[in-house]
C-alpha positions as YAML, in Angstrom:
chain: A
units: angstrom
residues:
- id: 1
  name: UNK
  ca: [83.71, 98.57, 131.15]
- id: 2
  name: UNK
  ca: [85.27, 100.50, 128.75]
- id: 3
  name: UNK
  ca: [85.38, 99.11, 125.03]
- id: 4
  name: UNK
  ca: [87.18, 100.26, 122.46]
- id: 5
  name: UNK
  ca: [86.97, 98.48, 118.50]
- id: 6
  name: UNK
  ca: [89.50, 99.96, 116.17]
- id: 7
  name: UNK
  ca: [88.16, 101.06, 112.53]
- id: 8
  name: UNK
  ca: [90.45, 101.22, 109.24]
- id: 9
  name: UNK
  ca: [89.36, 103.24, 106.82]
- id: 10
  name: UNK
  ca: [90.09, 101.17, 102.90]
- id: 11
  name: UNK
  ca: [89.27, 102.02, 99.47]
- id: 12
  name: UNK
  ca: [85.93, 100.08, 98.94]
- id: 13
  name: UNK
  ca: [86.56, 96.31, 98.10]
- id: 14
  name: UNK
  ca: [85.18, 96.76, 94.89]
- id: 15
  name: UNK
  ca: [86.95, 99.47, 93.62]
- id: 16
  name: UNK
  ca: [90.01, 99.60, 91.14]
- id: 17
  name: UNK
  ca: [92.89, 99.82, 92.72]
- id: 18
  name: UNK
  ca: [96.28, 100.78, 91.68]
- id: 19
  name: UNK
  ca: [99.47, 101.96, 92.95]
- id: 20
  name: UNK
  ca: [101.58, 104.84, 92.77]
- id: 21
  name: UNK
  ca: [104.45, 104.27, 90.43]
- id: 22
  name: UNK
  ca: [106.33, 107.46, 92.27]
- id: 23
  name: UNK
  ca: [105.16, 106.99, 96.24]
- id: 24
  name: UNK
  ca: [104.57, 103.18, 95.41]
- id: 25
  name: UNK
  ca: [101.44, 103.37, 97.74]
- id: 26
  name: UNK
  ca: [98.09, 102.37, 97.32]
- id: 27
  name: UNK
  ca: [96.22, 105.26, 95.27]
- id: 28
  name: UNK
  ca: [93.45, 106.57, 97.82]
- id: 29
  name: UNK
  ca: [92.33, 109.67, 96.55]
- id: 30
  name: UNK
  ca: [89.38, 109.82, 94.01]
- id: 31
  name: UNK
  ca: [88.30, 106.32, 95.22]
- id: 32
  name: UNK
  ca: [85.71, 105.42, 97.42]
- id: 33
  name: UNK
  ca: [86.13, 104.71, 101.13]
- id: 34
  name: UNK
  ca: [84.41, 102.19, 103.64]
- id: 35
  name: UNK
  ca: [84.88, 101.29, 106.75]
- id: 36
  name: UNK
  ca: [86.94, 97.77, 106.95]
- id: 37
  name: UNK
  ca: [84.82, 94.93, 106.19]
- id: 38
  name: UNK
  ca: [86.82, 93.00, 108.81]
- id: 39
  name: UNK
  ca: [86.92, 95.67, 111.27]
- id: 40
  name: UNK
  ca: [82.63, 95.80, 111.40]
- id: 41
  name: UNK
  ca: [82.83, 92.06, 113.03]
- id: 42
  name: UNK
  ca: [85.35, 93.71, 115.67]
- id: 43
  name: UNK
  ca: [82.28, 96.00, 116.42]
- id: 44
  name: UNK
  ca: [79.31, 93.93, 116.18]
- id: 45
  name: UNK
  ca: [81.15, 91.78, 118.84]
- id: 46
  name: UNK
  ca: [81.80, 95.14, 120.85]
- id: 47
  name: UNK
  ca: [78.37, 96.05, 120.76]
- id: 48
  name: UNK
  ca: [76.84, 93.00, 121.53]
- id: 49
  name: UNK
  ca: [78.78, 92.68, 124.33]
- id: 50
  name: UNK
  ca: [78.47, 96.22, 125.65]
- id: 51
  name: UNK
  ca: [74.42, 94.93, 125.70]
- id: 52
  name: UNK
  ca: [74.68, 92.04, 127.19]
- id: 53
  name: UNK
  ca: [76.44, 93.39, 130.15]
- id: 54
  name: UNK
  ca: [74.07, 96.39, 130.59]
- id: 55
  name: UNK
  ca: [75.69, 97.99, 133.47]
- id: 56
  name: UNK
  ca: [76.87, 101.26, 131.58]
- id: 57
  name: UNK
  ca: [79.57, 99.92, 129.76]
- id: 58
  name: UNK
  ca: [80.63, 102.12, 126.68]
- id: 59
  name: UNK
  ca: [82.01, 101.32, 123.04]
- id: 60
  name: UNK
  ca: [84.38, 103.76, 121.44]
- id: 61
  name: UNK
  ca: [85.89, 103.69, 117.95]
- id: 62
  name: UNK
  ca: [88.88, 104.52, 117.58]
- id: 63
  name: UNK
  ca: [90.46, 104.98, 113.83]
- id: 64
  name: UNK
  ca: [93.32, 106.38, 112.67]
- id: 65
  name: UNK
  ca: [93.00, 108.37, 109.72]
- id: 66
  name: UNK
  ca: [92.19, 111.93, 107.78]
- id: 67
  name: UNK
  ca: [89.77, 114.35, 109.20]
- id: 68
  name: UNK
  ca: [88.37, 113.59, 105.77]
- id: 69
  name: UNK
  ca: [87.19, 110.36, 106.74]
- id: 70
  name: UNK
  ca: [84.91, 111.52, 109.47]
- id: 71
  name: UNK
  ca: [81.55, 111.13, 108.05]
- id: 72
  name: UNK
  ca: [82.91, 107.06, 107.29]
- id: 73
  name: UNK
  ca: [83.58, 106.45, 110.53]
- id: 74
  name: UNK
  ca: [80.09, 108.10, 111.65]
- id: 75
  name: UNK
  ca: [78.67, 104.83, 110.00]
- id: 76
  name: UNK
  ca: [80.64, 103.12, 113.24]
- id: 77
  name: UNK
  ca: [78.60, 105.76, 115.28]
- id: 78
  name: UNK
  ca: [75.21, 105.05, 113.56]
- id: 79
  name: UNK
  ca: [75.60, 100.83, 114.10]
- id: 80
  name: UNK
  ca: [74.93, 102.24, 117.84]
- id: 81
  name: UNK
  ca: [78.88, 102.71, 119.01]
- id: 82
  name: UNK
  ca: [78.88, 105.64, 122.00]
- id: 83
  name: UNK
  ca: [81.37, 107.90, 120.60]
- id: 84
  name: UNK
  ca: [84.96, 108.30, 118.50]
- id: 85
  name: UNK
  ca: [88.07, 109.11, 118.63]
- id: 86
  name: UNK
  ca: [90.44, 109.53, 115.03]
- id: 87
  name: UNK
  ca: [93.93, 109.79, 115.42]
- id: 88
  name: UNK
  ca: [94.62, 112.60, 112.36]
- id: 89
  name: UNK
  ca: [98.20, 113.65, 111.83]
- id: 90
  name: UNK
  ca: [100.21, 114.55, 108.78]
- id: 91
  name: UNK
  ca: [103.41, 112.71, 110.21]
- id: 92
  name: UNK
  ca: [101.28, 109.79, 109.96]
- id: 93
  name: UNK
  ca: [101.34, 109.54, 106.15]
- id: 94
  name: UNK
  ca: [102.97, 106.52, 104.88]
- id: 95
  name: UNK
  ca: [103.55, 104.82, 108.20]
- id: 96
  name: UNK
  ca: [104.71, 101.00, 108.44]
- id: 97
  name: UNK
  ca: [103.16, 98.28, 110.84]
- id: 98
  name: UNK
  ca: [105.61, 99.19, 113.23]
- id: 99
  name: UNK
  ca: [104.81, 102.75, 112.91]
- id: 100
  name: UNK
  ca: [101.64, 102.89, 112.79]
- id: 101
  name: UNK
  ca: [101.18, 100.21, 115.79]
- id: 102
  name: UNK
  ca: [103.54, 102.88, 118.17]
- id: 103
  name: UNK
  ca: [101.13, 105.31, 116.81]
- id: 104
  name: UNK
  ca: [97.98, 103.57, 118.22]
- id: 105
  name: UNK
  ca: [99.36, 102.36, 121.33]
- id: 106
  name: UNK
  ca: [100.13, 106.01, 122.29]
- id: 107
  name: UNK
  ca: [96.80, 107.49, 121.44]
- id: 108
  name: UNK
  ca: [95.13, 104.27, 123.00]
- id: 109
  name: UNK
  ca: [97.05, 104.14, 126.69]
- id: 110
  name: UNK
  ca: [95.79, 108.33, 126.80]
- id: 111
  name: UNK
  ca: [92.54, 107.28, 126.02]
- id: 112
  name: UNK
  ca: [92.59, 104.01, 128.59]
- id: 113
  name: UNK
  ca: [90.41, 100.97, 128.05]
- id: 114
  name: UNK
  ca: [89.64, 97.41, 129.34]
- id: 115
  name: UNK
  ca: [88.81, 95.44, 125.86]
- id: 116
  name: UNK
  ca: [90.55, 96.28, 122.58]
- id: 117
  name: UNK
  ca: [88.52, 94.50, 119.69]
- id: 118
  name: UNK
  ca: [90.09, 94.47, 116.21]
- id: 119
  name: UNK
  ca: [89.74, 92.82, 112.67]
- id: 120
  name: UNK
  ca: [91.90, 89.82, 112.16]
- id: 121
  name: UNK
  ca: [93.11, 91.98, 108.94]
- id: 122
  name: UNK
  ca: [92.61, 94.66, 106.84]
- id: 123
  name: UNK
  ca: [91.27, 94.34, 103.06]
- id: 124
  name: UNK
  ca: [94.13, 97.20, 102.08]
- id: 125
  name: UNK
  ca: [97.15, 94.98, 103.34]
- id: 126
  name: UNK
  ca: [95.85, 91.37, 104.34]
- id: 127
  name: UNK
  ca: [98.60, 91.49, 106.13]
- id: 128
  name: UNK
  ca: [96.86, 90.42, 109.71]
- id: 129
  name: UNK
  ca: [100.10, 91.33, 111.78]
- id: 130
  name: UNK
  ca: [98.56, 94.83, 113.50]
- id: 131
  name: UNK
  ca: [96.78, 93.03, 116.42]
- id: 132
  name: UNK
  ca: [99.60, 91.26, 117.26]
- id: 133
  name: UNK
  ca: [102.39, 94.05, 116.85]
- id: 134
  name: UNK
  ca: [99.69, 96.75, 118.43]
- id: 135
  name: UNK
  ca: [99.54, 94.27, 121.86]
- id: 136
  name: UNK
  ca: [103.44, 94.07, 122.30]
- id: 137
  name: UNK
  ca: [103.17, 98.21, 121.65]
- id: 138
  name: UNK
  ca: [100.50, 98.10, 124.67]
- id: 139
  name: UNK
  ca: [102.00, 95.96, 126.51]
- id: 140
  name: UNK
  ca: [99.32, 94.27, 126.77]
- id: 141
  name: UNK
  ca: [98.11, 90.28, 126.74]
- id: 142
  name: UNK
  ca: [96.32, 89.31, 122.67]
- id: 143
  name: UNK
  ca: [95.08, 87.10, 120.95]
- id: 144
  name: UNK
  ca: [94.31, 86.58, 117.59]
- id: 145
  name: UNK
  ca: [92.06, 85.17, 115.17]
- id: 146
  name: UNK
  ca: [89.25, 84.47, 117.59]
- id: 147
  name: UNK
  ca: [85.66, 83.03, 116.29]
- id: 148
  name: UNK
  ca: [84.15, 83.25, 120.16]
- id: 149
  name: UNK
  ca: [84.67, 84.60, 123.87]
- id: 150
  name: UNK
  ca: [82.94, 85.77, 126.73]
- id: 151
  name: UNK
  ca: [84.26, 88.25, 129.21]
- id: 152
  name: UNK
  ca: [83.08, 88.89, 133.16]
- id: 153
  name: UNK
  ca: [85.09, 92.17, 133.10]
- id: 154
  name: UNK
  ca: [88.19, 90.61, 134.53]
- id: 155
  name: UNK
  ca: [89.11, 87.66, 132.52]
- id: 156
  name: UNK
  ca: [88.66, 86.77, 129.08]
- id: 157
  name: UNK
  ca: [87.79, 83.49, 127.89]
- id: 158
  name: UNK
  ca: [88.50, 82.98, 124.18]
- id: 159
  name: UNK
  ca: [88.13, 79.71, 120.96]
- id: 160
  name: UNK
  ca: [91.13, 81.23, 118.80]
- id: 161
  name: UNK
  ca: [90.91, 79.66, 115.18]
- id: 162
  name: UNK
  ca: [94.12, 77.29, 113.79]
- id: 163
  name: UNK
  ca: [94.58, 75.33, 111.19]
- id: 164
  name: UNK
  ca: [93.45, 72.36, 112.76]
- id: 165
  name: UNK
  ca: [90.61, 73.07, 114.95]
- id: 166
  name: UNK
  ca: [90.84, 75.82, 117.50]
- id: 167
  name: UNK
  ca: [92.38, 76.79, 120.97]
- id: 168
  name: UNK
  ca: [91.02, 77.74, 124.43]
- id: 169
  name: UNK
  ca: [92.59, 80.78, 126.29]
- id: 170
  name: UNK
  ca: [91.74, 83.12, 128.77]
- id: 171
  name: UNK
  ca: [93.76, 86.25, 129.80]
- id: 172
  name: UNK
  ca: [93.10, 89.00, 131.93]
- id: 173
  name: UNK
  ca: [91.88, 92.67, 131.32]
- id: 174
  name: UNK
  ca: [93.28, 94.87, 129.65]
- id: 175
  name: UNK
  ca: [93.57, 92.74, 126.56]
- id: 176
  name: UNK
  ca: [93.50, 93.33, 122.91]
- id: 177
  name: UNK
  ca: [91.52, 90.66, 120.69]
- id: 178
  name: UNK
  ca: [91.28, 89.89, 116.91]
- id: 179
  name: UNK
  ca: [88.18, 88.50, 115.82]
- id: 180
  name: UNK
  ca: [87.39, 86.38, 112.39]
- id: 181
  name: UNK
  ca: [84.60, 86.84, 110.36]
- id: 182
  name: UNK
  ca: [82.80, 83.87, 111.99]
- id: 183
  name: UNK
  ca: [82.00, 85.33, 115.09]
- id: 184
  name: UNK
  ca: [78.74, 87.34, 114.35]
- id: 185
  name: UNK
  ca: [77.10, 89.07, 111.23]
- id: 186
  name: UNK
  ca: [77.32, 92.63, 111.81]
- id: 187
  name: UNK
  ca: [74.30, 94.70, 112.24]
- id: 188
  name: UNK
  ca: [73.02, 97.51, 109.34]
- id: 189
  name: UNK
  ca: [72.76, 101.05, 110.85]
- id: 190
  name: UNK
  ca: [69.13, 102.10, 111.23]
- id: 191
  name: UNK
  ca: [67.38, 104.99, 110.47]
- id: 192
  name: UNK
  ca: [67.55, 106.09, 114.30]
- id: 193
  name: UNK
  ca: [70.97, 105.19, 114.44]
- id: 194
  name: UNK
  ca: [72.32, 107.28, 111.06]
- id: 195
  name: UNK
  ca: [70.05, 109.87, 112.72]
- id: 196
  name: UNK
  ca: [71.66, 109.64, 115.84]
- id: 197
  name: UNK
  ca: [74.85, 109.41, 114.48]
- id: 198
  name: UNK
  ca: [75.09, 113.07, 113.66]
- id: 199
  name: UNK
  ca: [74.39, 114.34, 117.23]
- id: 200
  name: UNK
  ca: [77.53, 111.84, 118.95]
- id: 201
  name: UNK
  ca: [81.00, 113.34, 119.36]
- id: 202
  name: UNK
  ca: [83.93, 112.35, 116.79]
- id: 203
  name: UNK
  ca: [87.20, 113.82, 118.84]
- id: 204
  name: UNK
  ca: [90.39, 113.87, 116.11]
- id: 205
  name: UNK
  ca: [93.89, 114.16, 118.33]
- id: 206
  name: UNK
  ca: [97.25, 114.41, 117.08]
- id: 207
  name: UNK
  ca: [100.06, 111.91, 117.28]
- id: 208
  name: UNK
  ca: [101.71, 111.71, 121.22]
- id: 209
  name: UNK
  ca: [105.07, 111.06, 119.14]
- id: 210
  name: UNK
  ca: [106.05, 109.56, 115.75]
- id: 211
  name: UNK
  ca: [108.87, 106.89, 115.22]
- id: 212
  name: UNK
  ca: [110.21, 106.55, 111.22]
- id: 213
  name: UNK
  ca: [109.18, 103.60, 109.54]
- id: 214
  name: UNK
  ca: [111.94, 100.97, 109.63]
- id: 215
  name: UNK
  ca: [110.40, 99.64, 106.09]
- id: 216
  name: UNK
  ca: [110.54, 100.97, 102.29]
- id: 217
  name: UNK
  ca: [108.88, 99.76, 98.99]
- id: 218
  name: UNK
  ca: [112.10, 99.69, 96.75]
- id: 219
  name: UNK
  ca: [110.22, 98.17, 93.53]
- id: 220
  name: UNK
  ca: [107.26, 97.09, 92.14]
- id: 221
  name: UNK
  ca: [106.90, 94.25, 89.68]
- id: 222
  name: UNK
  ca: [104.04, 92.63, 87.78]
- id: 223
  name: UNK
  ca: [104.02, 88.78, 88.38]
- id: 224
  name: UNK
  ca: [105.83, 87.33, 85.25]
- id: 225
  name: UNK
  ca: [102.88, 85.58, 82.95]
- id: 226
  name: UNK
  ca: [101.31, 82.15, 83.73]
- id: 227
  name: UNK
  ca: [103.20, 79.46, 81.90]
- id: 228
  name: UNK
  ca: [101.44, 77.59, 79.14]
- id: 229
  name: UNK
  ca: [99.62, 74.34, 80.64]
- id: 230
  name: UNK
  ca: [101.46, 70.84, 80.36]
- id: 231
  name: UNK
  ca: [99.48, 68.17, 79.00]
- id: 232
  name: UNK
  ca: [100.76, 64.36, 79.69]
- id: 233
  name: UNK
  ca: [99.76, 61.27, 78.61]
- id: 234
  name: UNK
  ca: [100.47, 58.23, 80.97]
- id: 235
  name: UNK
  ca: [99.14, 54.41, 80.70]
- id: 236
  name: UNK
  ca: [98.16, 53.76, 84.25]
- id: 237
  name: UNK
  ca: [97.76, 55.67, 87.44]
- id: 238
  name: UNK
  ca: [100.66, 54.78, 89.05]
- id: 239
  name: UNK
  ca: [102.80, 56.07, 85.73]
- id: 240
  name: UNK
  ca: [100.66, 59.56, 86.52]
- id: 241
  name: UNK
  ca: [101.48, 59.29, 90.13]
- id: 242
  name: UNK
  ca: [105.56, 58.81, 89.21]
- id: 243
  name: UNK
  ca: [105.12, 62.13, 87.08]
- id: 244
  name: UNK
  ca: [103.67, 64.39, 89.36]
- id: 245
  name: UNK
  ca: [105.90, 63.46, 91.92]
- id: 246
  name: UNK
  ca: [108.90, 64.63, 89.54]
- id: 247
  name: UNK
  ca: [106.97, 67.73, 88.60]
- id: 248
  name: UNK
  ca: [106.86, 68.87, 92.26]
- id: 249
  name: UNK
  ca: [110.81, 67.62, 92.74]
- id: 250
  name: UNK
  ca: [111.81, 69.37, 89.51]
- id: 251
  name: UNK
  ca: [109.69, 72.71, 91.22]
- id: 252
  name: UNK
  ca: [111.31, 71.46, 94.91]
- id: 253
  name: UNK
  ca: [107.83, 71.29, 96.17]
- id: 254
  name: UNK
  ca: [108.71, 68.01, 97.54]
...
C-alpha cells in the first residue's frame, strides 16, 4: 500500500510574524521554519498504519516547497517515513488554494498512491480548505476533519468530527483524508531515526504545469481598536435580560 502524508513547511508557531507591506505575504525569510504542527498528526497516523499492516507498505512525504527546506522535511524522514518527494519550482511562488491544490494534484497522480493523509489546516493560513479543494483536483473521494479510521487496503472506514458529535463514512481507495489533532500524539524522531534520516532519498521535481492564481491581496488593514467596555446597571435579572437582548438587536446579532 502506498502512503503518502503531505508536509507544509510554516514559520515556527512561535515566531513573530509580519507581512509584507509591498508583496502583502507572510514574511518567511530570516524566520524559523518547522514542519506543520497539524501536518505531524497526518504522519503519525501514516506511520502507524504503515506498521500495523506490515506487509511492505511504504510512507512518502510529499511537500511542496524550496530546496531550502530540505533538511525540515528530513525531520518527516527521521519520525521513520520511507522517503520524500518536494515539489520545488519558482512559478510556484505566491500561489493561491486553487493554485497550489492543481499544483499537488499533478505532482501527486505522477507519483501514484492509495492513501493521501493531510492536516485538517495549516498554522500559516488556518484556512482548512486544501484537503478538500486538493480531492476535487484528484479526483478523488475525501474527507475531512477525521479523529479515527481504519483501512483494509480497499475501503476506508472513517469518525469525521462536526459540531455536534461526529459522522461515520467509508469510501474506497484512492482517497485523500484530513485528520484532527485528536487522532494520535505524534512520535519524537530518535536518535536512529535523525541518523537514518540522512542516508533516505529527498527527490525535488518541478511543477507538471502551473495555472495563475484566480486570487489577489488588494489591502491590508489593522482591526480598528476595541471599543471602551459598557457598564449597566439594572434592578432585576429580567431588566438585564431585556438589555442584552437590545444590545445584540442594536449589533443585529439577533
Amino acid at each position: 500500500m502506498r502512503i503518502i502524508a503531505t508536509a507544509k513547511l510554516v514559520p515556527d508557531t512561535n515566531a513573530d510574524k509580519r507581512i509584507d507591506p509591498a508583496t502583502k505575504r507572510l514574511v518567511r525569510t530570516g524566520v524559523e521554519t518547522v514542519i506543520n504542527p497539524f501536518d505531524e498528526y497526518a504522519l503519525e497516523a501514516a506511520l502507524q498504519l504503515r506498521d500495523a499492516r506490515g506487509d511492505g507498505s511504504t510512507v512518502t512525504v510529499f511537500s511542496m516547497a524550496p530546496e531550502s527546506g530540505k533538511e525540515i522535511v528530513r525531520k518527516a524522514l527521521a519520525m521513520g517515513a520511507d522517503d520524500a518527494v518536494m515539489l520545488s519550482d519558482p512559478r510556484l511562488e505566491g500561489s493561491d488554494l486553487g493554485a497550489t491544490a492543481f499544483a499537488m494534484a499533478q505532482a501527486l497522480k505522477s507519483l501514484g498512491f492509495d492513501l493521501l493523509l493531510m492536516g485538517t489546516q495549516s498554522t500559516d493560513a488556518s484556512t482548512g480548505a486544501l484537503p478538500g479543494m486538493l480531492a476535487e483536483s484528484l479526483g478523488i473521494p475525501g474527507v475531512t476533519y477525521v479523529r479515527k479510521f481504519d483501512c483494509d487496503g480497499t475501503i476506508l472506514t472513517a469518525e469525521r468530527e462536526t459540531e455536534y458529535g461526529f459522522q461515520r463514512v467509508s469510501l474506497r481507495l484512492p482517497a485523500l483524508v484530513s485528520v484532527t489533532k485528536s487522532i494520535n500524539q505524534p512520535r519524537y524522531p530518535s536518535l536512529k531515526g535523525i541518523m537514518g534520516a540522512k542516508k533516505k532519498e529527498i527527490r525535488v521535481i518541478g511543477a507538471d504545469g502551473v495555472v495563475s492564481s484566480k486570487t489577489e491581496v488588494v489591502a491590508i488593514d489593522s482591526p480598528p481598536p476595541r471599543a471602551k467596555a459598557r457598564v449597566v446597571t439594572v434592578a432585576d435579572a429580567s431588566e438585564g435580560a431585556r438589555v442584552i437582548v437590545d444590545f445584540l438587536r442594536e449589533r443585529k446579532l439577533l
